[in-house]
C-alpha positions in Angstrom: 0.0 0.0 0.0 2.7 2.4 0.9 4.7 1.6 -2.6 1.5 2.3 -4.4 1.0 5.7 -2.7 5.3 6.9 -3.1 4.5 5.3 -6.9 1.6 7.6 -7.5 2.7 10.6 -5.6 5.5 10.3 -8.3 3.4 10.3 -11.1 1.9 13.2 -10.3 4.1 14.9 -10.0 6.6 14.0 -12.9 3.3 14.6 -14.8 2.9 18.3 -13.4 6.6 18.7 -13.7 6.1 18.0 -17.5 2.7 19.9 -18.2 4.0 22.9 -16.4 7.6 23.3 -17.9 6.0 22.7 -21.1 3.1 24.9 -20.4 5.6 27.7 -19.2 7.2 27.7 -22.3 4.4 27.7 -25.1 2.8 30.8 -23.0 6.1 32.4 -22.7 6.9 31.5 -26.1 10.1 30.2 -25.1 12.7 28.5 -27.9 12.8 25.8 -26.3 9.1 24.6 -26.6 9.9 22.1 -29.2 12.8 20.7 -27.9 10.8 19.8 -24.8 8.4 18.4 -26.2 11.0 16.2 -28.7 13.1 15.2 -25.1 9.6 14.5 -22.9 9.2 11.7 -25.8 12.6 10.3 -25.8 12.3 10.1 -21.9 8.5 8.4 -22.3 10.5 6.2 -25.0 13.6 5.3 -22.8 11.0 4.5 -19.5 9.6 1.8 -21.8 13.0 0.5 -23.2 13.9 0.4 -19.2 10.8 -1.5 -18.9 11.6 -3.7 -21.4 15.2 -4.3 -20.8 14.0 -5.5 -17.3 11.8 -7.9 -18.2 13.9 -9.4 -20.4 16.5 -9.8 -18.1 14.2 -11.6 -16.0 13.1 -14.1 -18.1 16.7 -14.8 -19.2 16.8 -16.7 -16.0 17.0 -20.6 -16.5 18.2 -20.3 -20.4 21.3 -21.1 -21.8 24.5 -19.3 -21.7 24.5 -19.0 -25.7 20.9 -16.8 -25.2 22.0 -14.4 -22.4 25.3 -13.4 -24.5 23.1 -13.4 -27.7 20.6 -11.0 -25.8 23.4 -8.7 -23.8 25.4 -8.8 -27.2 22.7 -7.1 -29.4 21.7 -5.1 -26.2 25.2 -3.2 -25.9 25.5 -3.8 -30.0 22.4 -1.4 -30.6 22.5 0.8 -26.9 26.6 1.7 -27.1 26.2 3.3 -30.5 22.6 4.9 -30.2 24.1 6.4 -26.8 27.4 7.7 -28.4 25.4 9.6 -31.1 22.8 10.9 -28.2 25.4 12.3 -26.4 28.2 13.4 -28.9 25.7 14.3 -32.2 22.5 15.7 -30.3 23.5 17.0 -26.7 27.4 18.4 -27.1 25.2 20.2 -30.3 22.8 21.5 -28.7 22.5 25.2 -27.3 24.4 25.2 -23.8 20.8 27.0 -22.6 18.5 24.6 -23.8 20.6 21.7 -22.1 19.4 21.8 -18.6 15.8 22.3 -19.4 15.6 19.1 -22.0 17.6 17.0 -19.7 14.8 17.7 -16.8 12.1 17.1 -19.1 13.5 13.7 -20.3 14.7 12.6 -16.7 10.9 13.3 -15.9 9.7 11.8 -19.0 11.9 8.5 -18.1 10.2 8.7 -14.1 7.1 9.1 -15.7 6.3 6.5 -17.7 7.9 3.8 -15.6 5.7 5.0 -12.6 2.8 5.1 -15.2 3.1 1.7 -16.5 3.6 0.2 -12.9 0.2 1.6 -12.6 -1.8 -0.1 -15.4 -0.2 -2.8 -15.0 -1.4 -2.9 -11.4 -5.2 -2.2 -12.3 -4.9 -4.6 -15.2 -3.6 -7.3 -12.7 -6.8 -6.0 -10.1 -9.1 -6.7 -13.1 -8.2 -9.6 -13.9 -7.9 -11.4 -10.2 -11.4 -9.6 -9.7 -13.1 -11.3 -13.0 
């Protein structure tokens, strides 16, 4: 009960974090509106890889040793590269003053959407024990 109340409380307010940073900068018609919007989605994006990547992990208990160096070989194979363009190709390019904002915004967007889908996945787990 406790975990589902800390879980929700930081929902909330990861959610109101977004809405308002994003909010404050459409009605100030800040430059940087886009590129929170663009970073809120990667965040979103990387809280469901994170989600993913877990899950997999667990179920990689109990197979062979030629599967788990198959799946962390394609993991690192794909994530080392996509991470090295991230950081060298998008943030080192980006305007220093735009940096901290966008980084916020997709930290939150990460938070977010983990907390989020620990919560359907919670009601959809009530459903179904209830039906």
């Amino acid at each position: 009960m406790i975990q589902t109340k800390k879980s929700n409380t930081i929902m909330m307010i990861t959610f109101l974090i977004a809405v308002g940073m994003i909010a404050k900068a459409f009605i100030l018609n800040e430059d940087v509106k886009v590129f929170l919007l663009i970073f809120f989605a990667v965040g979103t994006g990387l809280g469901l890889l994170r989600l993913f990547v877990n899950s997999s992990i667990k179920k990689m208990k109990g197979k062979i040793r030629k599967t788990k160096v198959l799946f962390f070989s394609v993991l690192l194979g794909l994530g080392l590269p996509f991470q090295s363009w991230f950081r060298n190709d998008v943030l080192l390019s980006m305007n220093p003053s735009y940096l901290t904002s966008s980084l916020i915004i997709m930290v939150v967007g990460v938070l977010f959407m983990t907390t989020f889908f620990g919560y359907i996945t919670k009601k959809i787990n009530v459903k179904s024990v209830s039906e």
